[in-house]
N, C-alpha and C positions, 0 to 999 in steps of 0.2 A: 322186497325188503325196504326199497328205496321208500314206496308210498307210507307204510309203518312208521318209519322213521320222521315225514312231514307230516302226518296225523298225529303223534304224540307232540310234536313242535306245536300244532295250532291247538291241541287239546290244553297244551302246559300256558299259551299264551292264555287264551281263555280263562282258566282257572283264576289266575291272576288278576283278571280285569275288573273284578268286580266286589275284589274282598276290603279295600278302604270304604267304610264306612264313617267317615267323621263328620260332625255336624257342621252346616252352612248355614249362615244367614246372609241371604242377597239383597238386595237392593234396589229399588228405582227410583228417583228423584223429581221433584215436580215442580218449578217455578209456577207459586200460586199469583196471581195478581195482587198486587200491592194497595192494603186499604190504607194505612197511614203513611206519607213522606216522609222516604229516607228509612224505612223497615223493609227486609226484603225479605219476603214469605217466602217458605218452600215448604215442601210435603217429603218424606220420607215413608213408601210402602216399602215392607220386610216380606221378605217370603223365606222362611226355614224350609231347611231340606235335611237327610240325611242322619235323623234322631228319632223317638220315638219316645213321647213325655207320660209319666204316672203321674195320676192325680196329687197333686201338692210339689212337684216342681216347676219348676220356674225360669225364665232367664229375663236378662237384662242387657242391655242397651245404652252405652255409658253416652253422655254428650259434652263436652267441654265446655266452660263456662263462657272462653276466651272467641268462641267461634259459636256458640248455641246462645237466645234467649227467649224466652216466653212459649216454653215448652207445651204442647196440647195433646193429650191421648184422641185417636181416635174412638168409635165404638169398637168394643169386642170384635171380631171378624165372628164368631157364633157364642152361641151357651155354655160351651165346654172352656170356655178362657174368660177371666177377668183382669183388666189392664189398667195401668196407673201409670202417670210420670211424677217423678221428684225432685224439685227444683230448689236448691236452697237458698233463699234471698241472699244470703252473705258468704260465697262459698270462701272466702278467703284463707282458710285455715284448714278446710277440710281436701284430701289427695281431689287432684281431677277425677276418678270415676263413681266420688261422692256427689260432685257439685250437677250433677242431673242424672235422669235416670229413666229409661222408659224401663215397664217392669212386666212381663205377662205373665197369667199362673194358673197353672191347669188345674179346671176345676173337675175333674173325671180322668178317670186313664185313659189312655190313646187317643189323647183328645182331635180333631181334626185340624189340620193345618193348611188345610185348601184355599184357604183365603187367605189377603193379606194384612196384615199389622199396621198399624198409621200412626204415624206423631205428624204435626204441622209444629214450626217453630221460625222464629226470626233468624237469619242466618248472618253471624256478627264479619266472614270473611267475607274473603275476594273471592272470585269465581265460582264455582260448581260447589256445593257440600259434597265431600267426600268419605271414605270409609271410617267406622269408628269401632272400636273395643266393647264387644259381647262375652259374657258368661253363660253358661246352663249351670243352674244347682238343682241338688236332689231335696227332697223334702225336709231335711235337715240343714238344707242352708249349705250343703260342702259343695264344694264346687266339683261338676261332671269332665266340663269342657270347657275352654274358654277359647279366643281369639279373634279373628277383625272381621266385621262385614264385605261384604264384598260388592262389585255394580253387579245384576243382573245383564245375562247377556241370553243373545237368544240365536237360534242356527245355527249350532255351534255342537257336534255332537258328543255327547257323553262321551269317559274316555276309555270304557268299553267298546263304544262302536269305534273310536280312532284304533285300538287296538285289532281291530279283527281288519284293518288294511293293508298292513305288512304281512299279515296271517294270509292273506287272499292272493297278496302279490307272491309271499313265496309259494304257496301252492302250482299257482298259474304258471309259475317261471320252472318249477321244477316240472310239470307235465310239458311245459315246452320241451323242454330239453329230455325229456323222452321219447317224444314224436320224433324228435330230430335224428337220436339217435337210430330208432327204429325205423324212419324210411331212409339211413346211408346204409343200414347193413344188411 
């Protein structure tokens, strides 16, 4: 009865692990070499996770004026996306996630996202570029999902796989203690 009872535990853990689906956009950051003095390049690859786009949606990639300038798309990462930034010379009146903007937009359904996304821009802070304020819209422009990029990380496992290790240790620990029981009696 006892093993029942720790097979529905790691069954119910399980179930669990793997039902948030929310979208991710990650991160990696690239100190470009420096063509002009006193501009300091950097690269921003995107890599989305965790969504699944129809053709004519879209997201976006807000930049701040105060910290972003001379915003560059890279190429398309394939054929199924077309990419644009928007930069507005005078953003003075317009909210922060008006005054720039990387923009991708599926041009096919499910389109591939194996690759990654690129903007290159001047980076007006101190240290590291850090995370920024992302959208998804649906083909009408309403908004799906929104919230903040994130750094990519890496060896780090899913938290599905973190979850089946408490699953593994109570199993382990409860057949212990069976053994134990059954060579004192």
């Amino acid at each position: 009865m006892r093993n029942h009872t720790i097979a529905a535990v790691i069954t119910t853990l399980l179930a669990f692990t793997g039902t948030a689906h929310a979208a991710t956009i990650e991160f990696v950051t690239t100190d470009i070499p420096d063509v002009t003095p006193g501009e300091d390049l950097w690269r921003y690859d995107y890599i989305v996770n965790g969504t699944v786009f129809h053709q004519s949606q879209f997201f976006d990639v807000y930049f701040d004026p105060l910290l972003y300038g001379m915003l560059t798309a890279g190429p398309a990462p394939n054929p199924d996306w077309d990419v644009l930034v928007l930069q507005q010379p005078n953003p003075v009146n317009l909210p922060p996630f008006d005054r720039g903007i990387f923009d991708a937009f599926a041009l096919a359904d499910n389109p591939s996202l194996g690759e990654t996304f690129s903007v290159s821009f001047v980076y007006l802070g101190s240290g590291r570029p850090g995370a920024q304020r992302f959208q998804i819209f649906d083909a009408e422009s309403a908004v799906l999902e929104s919230g903040f990029t994130s750094p990519a990380v890496t060896a780090i496992p899913e938290p599905s796989t973190l979850m089946l290790l408490p699953a593994a240790a109570l199993a382990l620990f409860s057949l212990r203690g069976q053994r134990t029981r059954n060579t004192t009696h």
